[in-house]
C-alpha positions, -999 to 999 in steps of 0.1 A, spaced: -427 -411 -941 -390 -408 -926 -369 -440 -910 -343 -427 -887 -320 -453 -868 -312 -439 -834 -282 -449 -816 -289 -463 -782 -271 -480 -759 -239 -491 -771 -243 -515 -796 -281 -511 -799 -305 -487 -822 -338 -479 -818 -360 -467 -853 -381 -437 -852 -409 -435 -880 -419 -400 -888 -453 -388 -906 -457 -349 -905 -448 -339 -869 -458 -372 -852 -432 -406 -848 -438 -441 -836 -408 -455 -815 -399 -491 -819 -377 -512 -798 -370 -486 -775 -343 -503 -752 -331 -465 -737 -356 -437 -732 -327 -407 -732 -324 -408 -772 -360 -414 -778 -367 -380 -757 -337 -363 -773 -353 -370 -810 -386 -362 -801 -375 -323 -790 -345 -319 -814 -370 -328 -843 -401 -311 -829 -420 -341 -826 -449 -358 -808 -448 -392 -796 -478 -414 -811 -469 -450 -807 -443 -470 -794 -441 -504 -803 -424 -534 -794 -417 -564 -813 -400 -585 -789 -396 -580 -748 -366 -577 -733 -353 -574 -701 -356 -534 -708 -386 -532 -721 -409 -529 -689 -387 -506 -672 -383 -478 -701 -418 -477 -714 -435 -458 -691 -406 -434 -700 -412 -430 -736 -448 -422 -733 -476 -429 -759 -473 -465 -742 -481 -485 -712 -476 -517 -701 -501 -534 -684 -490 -572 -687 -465 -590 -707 -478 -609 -740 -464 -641 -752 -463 -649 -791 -482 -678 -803 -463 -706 -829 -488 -691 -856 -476 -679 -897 -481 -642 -889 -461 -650 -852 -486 -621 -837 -482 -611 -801 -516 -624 -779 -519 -607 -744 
């Protein structure tokens, strides 16, 4: 497995996890790195996940791939804080 920070925005990165020739995107708050990643590394796009919405978020999904967004999710006060549609 490979972490790679991407640089996005300007004062943002995105992480790419790699396993063999597939990567899970997280935060991805610019699609244009994410693509350029993806072909300069020869990869496919598995996952994309998001931790935390932002003001971004619905509008570059569908742009990534792998993903859709289909309603937002709020996160219950809970130990593990996990994100309940």
């Amino acid at each position: 497995m490979k972490i790679t920070p991407v640089k996005a925005l300007t004062d943002n990165y995105i992480w790419m996890i790699q396993e063999g020739n597939h990567a899970v995107c997280v935060d991805p708050s610019d699609p244009t790195p994410v693509l350029e990643f993806l072909v300069r590394n020869r990869l496919m796009l598995a996952q994309t996940w998001v931790t935390h919405p932002t003001p971004t978020t619905k509008a570059v999904l569908p742009h990534c791939g792998a993903a859709t967004w289909n309603r937002p999710f709020t996160v219950k006060p809970t130990s593990k804080q996990q994100p309940t549609p």
